[in-house]
N, CA, C and O atoms as a GROMACS GRO file, in nm:
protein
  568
    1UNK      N    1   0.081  -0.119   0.000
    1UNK     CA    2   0.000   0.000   0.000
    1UNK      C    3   0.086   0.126   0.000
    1UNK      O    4   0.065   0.224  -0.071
    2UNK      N    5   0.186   0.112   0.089
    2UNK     CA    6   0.275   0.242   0.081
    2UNK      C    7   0.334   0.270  -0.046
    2UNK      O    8   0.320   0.384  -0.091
    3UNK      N    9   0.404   0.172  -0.121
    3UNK     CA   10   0.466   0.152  -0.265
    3UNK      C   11   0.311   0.249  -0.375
    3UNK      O   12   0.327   0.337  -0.460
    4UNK      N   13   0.212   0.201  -0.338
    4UNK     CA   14   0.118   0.282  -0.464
    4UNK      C   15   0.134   0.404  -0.372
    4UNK      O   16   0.200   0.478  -0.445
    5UNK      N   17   0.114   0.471  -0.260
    5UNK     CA   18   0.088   0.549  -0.233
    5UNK      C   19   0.183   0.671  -0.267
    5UNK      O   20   0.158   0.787  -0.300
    6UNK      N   21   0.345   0.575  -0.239
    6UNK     CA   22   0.458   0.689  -0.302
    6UNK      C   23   0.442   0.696  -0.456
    6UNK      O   24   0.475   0.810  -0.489
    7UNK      N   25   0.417   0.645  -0.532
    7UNK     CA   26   0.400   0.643  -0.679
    7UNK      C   27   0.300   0.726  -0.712
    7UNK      O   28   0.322   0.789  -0.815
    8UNK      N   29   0.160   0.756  -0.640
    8UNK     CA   30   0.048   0.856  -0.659
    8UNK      C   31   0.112   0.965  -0.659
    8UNK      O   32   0.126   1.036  -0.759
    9UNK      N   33   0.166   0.996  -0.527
    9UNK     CA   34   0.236   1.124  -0.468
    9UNK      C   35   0.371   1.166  -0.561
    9UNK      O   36   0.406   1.283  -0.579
   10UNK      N   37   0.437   1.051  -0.615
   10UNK     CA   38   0.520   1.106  -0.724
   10UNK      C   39   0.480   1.158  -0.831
   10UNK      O   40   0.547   1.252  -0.875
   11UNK      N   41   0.343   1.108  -0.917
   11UNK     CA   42   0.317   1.176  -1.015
   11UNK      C   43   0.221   1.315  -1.006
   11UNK      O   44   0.191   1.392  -1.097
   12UNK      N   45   0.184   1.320  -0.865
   12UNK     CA   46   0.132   1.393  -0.853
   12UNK      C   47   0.206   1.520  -0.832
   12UNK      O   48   0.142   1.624  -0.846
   13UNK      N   49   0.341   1.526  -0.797
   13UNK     CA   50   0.434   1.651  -0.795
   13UNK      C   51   0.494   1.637  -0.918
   13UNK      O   52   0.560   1.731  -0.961
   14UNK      N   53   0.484   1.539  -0.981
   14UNK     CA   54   0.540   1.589  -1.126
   14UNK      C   55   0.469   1.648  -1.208
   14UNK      O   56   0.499   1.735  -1.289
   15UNK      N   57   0.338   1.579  -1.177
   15UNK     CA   58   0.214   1.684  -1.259
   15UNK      C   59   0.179   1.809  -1.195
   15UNK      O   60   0.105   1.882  -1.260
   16UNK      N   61   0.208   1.840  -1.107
   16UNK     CA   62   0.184   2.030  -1.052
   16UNK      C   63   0.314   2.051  -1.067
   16UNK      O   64   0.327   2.172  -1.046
   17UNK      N   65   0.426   2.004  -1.092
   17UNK     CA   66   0.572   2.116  -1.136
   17UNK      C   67   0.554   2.165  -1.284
   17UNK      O   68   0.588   2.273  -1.332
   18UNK      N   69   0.480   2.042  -1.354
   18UNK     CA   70   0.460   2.100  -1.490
   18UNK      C   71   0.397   2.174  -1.508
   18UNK      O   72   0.414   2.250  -1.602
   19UNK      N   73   0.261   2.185  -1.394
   19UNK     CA   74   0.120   2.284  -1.415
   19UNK      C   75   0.213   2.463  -1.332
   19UNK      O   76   0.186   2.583  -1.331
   20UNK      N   77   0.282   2.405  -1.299
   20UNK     CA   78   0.386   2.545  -1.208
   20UNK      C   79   0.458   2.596  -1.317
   20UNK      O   80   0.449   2.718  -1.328
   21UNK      N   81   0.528   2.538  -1.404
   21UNK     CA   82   0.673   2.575  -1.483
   21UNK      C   83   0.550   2.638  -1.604
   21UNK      O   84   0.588   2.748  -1.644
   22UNK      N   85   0.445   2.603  -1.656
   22UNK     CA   86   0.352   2.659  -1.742
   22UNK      C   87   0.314   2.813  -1.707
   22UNK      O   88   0.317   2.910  -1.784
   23UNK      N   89   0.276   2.810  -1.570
   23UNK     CA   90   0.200   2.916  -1.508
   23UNK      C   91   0.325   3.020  -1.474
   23UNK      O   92   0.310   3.142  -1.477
   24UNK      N   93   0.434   2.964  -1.445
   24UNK     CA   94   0.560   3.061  -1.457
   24UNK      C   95   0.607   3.164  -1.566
   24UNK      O   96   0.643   3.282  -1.556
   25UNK      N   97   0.591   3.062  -1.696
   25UNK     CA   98   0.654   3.077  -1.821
   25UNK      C   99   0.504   3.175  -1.868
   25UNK      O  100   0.520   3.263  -1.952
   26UNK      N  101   0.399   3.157  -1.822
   26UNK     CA  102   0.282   3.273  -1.863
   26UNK      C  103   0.269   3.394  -1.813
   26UNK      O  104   0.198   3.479  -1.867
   27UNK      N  105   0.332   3.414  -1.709
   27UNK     CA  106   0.367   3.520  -1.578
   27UNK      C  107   0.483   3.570  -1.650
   27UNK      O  108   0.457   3.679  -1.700
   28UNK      N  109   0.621   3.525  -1.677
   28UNK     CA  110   0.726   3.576  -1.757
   28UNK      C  111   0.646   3.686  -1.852
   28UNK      O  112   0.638   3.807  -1.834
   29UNK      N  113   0.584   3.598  -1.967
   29UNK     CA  114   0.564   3.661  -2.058
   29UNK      C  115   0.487   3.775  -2.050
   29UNK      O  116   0.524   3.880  -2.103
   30UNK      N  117   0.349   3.762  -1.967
   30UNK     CA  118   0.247   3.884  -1.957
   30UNK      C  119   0.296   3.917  -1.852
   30UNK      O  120   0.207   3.902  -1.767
   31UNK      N  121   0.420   3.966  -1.788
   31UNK     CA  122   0.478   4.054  -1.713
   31UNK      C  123   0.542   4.122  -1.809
   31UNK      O  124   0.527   4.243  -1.801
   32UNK      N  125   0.631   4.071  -1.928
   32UNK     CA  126   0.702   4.142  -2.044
   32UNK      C  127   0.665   4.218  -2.101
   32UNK      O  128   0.726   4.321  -2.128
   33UNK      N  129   0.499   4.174  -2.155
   33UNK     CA  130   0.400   4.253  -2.284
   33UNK      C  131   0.346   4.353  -2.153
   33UNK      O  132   0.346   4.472  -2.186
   34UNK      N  133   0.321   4.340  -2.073
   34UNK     CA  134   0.244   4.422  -1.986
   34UNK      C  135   0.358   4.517  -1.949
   34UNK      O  136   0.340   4.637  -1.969
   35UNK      N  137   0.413   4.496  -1.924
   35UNK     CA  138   0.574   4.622  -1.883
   35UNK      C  139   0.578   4.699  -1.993
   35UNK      O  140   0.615   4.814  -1.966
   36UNK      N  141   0.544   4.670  -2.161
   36UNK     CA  142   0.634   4.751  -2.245
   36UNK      C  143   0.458   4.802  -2.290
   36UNK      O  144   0.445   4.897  -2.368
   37UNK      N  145   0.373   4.754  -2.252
   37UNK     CA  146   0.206   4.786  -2.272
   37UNK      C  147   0.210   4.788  -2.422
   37UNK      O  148   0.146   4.883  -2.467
   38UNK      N  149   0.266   4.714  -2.511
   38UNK     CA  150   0.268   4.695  -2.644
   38UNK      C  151   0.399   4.763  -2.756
   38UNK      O  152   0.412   4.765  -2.879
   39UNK      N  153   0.462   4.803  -2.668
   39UNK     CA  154   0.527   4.898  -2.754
   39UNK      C  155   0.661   4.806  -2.795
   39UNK      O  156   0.708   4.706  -2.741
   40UNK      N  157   0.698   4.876  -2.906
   40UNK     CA  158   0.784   4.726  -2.941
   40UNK      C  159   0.962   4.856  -2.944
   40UNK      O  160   0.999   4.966  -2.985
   41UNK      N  161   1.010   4.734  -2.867
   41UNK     CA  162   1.114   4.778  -2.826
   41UNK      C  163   1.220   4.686  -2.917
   41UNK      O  164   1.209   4.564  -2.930
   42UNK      N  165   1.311   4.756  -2.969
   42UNK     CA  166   1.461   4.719  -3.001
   42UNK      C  167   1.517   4.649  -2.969
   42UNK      O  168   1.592   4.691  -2.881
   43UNK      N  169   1.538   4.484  -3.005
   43UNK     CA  170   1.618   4.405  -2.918
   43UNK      C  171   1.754   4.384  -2.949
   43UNK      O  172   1.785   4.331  -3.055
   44UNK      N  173   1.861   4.431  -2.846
   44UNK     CA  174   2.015   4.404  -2.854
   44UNK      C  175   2.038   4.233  -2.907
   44UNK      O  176   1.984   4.123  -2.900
   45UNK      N  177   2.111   4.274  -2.942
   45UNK     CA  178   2.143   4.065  -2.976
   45UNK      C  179   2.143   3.980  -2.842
   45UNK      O  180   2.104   3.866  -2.817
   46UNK      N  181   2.188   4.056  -2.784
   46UNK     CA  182   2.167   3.962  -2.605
   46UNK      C  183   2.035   3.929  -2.614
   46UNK      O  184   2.002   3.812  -2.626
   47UNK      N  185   1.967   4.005  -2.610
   47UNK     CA  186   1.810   4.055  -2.540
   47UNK      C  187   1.764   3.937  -2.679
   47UNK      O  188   1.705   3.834  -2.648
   48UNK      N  189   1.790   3.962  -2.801
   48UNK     CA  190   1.728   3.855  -2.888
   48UNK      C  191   1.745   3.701  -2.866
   48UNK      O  192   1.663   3.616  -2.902
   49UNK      N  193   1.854   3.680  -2.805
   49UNK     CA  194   1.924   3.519  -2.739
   49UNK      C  195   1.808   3.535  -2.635
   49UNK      O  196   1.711   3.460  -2.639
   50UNK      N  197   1.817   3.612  -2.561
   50UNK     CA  198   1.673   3.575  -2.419
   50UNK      C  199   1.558   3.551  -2.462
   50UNK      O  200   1.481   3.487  -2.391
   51UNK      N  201   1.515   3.603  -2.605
   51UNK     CA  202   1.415   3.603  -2.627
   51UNK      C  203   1.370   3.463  -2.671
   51UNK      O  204   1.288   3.389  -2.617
   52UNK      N  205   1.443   3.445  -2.781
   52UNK     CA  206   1.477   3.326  -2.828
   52UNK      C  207   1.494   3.202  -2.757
   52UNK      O  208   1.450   3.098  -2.806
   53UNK      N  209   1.560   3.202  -2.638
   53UNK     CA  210   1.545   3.070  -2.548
   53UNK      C  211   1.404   3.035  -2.458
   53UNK      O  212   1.352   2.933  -2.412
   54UNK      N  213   1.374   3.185  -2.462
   54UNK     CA  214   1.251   3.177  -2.400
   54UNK      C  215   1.144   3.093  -2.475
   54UNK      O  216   1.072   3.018  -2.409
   55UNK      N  217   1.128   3.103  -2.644
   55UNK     CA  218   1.063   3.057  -2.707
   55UNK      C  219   1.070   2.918  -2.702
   55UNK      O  220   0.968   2.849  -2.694
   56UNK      N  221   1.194   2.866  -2.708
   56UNK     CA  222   1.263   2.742  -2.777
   56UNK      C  223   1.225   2.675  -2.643
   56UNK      O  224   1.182   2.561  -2.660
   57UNK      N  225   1.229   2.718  -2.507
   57UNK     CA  226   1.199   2.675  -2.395
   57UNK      C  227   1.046   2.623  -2.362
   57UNK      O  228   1.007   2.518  -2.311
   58UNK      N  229   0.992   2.710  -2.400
   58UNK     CA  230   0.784   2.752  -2.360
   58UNK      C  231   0.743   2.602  -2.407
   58UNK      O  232   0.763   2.539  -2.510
   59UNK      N  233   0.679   2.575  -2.292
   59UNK     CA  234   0.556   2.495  -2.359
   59UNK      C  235   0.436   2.519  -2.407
   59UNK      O  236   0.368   2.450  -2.483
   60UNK      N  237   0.401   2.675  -2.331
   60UNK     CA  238   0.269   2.724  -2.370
   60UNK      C  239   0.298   2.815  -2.513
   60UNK      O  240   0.392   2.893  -2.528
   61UNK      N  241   0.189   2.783  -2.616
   61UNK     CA  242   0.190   2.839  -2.763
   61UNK      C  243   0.190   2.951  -2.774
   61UNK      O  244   0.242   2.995  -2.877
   62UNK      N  245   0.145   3.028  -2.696
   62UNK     CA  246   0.132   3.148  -2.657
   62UNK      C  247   0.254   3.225  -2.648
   62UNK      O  248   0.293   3.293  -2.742
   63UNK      N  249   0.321   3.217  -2.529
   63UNK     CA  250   0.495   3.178  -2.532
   63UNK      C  251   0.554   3.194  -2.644
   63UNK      O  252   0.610   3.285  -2.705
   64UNK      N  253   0.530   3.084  -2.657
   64UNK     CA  254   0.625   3.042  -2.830
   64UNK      C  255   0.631   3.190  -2.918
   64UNK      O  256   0.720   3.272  -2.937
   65UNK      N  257   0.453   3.176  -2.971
   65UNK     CA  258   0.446   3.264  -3.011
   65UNK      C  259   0.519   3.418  -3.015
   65UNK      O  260   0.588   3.468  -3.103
   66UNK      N  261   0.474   3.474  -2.880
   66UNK     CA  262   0.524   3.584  -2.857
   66UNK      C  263   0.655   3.573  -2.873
   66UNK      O  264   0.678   3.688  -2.912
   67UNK      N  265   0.776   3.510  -2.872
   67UNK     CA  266   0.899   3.499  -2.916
   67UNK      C  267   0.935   3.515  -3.034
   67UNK      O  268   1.038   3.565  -3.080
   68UNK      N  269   0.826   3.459  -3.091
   68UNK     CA  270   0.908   3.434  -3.306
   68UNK      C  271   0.815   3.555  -3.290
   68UNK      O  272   0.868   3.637  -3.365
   69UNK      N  273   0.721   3.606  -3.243
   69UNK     CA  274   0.671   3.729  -3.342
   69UNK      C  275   0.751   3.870  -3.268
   69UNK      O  276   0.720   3.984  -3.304
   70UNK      N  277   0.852   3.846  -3.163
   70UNK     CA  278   0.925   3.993  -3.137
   70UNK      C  279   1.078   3.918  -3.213
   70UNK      O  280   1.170   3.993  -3.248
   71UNK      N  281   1.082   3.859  -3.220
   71UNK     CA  282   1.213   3.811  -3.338
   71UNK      C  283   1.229   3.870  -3.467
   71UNK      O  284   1.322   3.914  -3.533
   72UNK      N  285   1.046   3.848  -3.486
   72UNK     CA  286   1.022   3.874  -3.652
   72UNK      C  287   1.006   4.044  -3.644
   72UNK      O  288   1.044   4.112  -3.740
   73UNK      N  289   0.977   4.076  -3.583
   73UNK     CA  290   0.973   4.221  -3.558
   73UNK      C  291   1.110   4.323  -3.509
   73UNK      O  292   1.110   4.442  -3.478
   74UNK      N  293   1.215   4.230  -3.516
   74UNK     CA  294   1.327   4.273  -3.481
   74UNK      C  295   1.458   4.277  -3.605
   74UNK      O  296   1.446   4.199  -3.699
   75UNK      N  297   1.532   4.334  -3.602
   75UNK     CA  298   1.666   4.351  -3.702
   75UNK      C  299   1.742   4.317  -3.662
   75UNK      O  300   1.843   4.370  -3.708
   76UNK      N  301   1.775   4.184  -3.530
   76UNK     CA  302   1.858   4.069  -3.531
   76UNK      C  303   1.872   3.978  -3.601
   76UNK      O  304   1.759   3.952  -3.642
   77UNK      N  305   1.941   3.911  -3.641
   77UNK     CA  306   1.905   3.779  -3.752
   77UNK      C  307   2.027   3.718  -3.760
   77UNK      O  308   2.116   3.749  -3.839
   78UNK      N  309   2.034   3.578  -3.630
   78UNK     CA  310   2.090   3.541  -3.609
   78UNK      C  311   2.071   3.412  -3.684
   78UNK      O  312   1.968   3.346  -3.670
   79UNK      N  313   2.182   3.373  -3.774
   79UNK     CA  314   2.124   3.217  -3.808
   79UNK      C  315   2.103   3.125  -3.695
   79UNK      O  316   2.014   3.042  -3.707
   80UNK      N  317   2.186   3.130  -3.566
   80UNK     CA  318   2.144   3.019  -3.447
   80UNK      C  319   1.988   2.989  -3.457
   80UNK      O  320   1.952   2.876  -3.424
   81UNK      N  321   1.881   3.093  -3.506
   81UNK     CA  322   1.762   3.099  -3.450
   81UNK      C  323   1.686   2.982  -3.555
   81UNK      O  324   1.578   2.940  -3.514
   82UNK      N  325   1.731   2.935  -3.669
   82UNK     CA  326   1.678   2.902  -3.814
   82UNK      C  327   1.635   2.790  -3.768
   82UNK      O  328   1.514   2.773  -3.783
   83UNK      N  329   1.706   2.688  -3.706
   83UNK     CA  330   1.670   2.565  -3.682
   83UNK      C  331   1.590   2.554  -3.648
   83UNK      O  332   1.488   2.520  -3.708
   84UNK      N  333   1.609   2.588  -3.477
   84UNK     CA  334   1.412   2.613  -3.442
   84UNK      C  335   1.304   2.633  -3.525
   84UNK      O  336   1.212   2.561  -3.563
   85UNK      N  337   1.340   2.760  -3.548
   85UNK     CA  338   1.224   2.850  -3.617
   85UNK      C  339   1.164   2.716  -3.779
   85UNK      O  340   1.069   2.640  -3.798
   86UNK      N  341   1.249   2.744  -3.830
   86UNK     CA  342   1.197   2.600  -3.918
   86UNK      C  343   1.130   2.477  -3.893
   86UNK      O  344   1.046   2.424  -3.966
   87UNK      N  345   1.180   2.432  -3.770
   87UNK     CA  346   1.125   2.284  -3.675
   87UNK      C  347   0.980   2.343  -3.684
   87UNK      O  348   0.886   2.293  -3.746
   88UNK      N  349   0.979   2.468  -3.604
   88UNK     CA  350   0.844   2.504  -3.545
   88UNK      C  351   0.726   2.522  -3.668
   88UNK      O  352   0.607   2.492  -3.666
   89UNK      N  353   0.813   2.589  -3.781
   89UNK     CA  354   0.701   2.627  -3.910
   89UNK      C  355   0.657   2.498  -3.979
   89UNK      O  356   0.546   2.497  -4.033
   90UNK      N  357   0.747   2.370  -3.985
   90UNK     CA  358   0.689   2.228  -4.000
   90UNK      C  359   0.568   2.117  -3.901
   90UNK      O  360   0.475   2.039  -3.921
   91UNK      N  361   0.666   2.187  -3.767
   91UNK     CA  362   0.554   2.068  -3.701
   91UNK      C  363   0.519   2.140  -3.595
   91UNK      O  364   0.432   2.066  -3.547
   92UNK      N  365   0.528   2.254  -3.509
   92UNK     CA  366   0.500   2.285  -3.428
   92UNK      C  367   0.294   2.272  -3.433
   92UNK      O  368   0.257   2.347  -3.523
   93UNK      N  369   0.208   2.223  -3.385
   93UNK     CA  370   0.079   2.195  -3.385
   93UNK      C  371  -0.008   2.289  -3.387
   93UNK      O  372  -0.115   2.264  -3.442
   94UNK      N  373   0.016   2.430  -3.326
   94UNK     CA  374  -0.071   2.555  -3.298
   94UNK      C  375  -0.015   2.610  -3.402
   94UNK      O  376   0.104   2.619  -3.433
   95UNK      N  377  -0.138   2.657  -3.469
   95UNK     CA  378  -0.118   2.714  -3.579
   95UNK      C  379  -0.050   2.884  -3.593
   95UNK      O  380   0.010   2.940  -3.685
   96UNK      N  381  -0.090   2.929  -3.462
   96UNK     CA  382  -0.024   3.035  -3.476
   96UNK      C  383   0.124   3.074  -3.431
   96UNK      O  384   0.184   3.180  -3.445
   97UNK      N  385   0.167   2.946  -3.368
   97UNK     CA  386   0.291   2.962  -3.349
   97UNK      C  387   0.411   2.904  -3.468
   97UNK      O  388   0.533   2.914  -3.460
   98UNK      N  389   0.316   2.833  -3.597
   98UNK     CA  390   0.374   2.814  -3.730
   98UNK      C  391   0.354   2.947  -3.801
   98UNK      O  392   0.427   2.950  -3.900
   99UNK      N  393   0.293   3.041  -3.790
   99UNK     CA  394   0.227   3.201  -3.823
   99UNK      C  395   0.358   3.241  -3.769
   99UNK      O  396   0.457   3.268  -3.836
  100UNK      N  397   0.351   3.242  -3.668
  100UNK     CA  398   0.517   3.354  -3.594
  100UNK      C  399   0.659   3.325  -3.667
  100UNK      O  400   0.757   3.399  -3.684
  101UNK      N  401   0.634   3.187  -3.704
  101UNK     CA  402   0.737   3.140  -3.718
  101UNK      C  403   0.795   3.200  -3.855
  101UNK      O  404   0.911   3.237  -3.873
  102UNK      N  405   0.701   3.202  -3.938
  102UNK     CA  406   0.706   3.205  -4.055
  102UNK      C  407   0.732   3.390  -4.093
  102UNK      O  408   0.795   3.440  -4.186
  103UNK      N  409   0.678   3.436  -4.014
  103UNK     CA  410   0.666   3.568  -4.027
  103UNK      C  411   0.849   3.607  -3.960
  103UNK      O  412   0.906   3.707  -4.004
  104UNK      N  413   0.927   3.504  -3.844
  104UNK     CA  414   1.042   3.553  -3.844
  104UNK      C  415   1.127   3.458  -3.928
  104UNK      O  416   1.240   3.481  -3.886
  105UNK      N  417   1.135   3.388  -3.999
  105UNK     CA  418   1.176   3.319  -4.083
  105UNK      C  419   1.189   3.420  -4.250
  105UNK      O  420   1.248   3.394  -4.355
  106UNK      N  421   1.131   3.502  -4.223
  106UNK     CA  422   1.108   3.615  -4.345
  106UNK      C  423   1.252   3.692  -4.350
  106UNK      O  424   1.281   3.737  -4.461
  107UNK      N  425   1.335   3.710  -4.256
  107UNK     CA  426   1.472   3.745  -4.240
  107UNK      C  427   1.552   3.679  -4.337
  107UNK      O  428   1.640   3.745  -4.393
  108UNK      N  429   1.534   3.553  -4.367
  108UNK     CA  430   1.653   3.453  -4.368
  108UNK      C  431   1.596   3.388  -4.513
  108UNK      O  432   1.638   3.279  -4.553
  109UNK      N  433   1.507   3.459  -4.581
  109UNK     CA  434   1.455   3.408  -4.720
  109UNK      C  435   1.561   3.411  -4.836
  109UNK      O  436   1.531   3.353  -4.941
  110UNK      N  437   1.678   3.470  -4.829
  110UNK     CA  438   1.808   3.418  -4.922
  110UNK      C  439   1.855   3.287  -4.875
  110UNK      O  440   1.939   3.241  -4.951
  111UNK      N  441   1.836   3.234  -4.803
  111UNK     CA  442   1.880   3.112  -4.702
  111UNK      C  443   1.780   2.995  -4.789
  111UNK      O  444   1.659   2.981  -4.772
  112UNK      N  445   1.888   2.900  -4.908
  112UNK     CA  446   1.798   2.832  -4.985
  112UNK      C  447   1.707   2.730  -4.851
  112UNK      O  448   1.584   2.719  -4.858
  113UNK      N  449   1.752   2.692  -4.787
  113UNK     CA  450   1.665   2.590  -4.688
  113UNK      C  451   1.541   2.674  -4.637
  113UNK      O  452   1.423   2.640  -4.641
  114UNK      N  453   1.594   2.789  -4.591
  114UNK     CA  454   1.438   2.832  -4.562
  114UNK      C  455   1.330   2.907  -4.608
  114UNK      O  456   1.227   2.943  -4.549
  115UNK      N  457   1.383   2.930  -4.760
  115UNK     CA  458   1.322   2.974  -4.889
  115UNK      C  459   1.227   2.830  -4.897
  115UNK      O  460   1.105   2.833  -4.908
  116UNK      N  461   1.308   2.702  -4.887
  116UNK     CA  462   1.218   2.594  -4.944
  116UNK      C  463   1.110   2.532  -4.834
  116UNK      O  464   1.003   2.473  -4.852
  117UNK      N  465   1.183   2.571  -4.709
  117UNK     CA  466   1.066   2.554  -4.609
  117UNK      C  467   0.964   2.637  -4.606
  117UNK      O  468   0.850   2.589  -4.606
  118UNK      N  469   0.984   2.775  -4.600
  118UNK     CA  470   0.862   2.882  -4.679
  118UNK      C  471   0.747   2.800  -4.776
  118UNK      O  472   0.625   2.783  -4.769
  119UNK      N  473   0.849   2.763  -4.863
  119UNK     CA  474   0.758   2.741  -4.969
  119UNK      C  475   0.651   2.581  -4.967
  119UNK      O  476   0.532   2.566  -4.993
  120UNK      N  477   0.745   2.496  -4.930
  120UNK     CA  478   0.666   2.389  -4.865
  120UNK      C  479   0.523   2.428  -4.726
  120UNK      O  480   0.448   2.340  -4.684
  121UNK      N  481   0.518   2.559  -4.685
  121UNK     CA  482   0.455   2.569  -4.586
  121UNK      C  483   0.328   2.673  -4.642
  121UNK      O  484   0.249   2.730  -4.567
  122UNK      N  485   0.331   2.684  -4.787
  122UNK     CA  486   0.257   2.737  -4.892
  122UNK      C  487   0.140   2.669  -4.916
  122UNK      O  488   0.031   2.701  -4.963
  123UNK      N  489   0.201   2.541  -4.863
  123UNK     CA  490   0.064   2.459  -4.911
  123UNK      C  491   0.047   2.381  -4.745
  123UNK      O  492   0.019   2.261  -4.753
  124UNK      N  493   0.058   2.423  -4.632
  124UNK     CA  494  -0.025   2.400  -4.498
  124UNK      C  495  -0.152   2.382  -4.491
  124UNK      O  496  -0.225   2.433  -4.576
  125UNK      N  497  -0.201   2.308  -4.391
  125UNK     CA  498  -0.395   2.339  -4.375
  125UNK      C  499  -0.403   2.440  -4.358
  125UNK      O  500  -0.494   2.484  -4.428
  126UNK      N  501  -0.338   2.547  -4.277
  126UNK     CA  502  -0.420   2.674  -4.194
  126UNK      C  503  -0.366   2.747  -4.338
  126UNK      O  504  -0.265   2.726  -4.405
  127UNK      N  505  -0.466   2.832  -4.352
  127UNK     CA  506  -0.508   2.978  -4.445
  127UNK      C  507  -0.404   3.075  -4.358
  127UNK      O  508  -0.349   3.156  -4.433
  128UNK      N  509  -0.357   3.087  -4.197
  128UNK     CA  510  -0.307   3.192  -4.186
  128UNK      C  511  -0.136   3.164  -4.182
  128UNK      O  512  -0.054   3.255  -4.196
  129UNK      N  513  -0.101   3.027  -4.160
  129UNK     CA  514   0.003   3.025  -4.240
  129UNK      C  515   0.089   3.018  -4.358
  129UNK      O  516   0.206   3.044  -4.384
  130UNK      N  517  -0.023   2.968  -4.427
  130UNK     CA  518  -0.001   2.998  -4.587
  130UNK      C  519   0.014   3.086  -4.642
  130UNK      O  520   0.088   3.099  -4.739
  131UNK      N  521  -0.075   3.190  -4.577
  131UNK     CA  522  -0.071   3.349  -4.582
  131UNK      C  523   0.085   3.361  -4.585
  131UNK      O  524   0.161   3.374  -4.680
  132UNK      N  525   0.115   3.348  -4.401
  132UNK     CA  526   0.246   3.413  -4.354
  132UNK      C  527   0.396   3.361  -4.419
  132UNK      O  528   0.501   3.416  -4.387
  133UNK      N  529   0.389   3.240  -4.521
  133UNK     CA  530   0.492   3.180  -4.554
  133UNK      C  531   0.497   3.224  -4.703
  133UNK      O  532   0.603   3.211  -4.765
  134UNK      N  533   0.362   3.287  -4.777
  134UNK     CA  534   0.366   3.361  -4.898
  134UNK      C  535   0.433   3.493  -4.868
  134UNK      O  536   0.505   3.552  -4.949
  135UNK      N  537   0.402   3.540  -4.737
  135UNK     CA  538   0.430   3.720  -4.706
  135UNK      C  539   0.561   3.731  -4.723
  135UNK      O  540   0.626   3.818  -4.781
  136UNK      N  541   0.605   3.604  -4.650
  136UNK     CA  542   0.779   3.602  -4.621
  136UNK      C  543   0.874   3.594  -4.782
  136UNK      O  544   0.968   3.660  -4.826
  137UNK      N  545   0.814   3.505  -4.823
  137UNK     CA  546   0.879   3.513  -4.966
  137UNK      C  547   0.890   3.607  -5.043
  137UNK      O  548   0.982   3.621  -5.124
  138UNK      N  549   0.756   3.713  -5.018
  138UNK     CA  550   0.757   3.824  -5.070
  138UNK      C  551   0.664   3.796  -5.228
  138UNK      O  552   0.695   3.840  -5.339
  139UNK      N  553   0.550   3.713  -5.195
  139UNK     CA  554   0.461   3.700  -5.306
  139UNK      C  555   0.341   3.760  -5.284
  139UNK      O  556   0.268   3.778  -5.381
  140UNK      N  557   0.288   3.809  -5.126
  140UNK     CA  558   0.210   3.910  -5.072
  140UNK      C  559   0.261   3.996  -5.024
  140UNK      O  560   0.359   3.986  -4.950
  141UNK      N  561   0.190   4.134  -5.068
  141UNK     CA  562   0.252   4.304  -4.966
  141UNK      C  563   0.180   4.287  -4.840
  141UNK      O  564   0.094   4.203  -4.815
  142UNK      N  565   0.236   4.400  -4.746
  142UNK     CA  566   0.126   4.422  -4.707
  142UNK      C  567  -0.019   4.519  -4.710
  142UNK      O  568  -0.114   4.491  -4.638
   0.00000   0.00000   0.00000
């Protein structure tokens, strides 16, 4: 009886560290957007690496998101970031965090690999990444 009982109690702190490290990583972020109240600030290349791990880190899409879309909104353009950012515009599941992706992946469109991942992501289910992987190529204005 004790043996199930430590095994309950183990998954049960593994399942509230994860429900903690979520609720952390959502607090990070809407402490960030809420500090700058929308305004989009300049990121140093440091500040783009923080940003960036933050993304690559998040489990919540949201998260994610907000990372590739102050990336994409930024005039850093680090190739370190491509890998990810590509992983994410193939398989990442939330559609709008393949949207972010794609929209900072728009940097790096001389980059034959992610010209062809663009373009493979042309033909996605979602309408709003198809959108964002045409924008990047530069076959839609805005």
């Amino acid at each position: 009886m004790n043996v199930k009982r430590r095994r309950i109690d183990s998954e049960s702190t593994a399942s509230g560290q994860a429900v903690c490290r979520r609720k952390e990583e959502r607090l990070i972020a809407t402490s960030i957007l809420e500090g700058w109240h929308g305004r989009e600030i300049p990121l140093t290349e440091e500040a783009a690496w923080a940003v960036f791990e933050i993304g690559a880190k998040a489990t919540d899409p949201d998260i994610r998101g907000w990372a590739w879309s102050s990336l994409g909104r930024n005039e850093v353009d680090d190739p370190g970031f491509i890998g990810v950012l590509l992983d994410d515009l193939a398989n990442y599941p939330d559609d709008a965090v393949r949207v972010m992706a794609a929209n900072a992946l728009a940097s790096y469109v001389d980059d034959p690999a992610v010209r062809a991942a663009l373009e493979r992501a042309e033909s996605d289910a979602s309408f709003e990444v198809r959108y964002a992987a045409r924008r990047a190529v530069g076959q839609v204005s805005d």
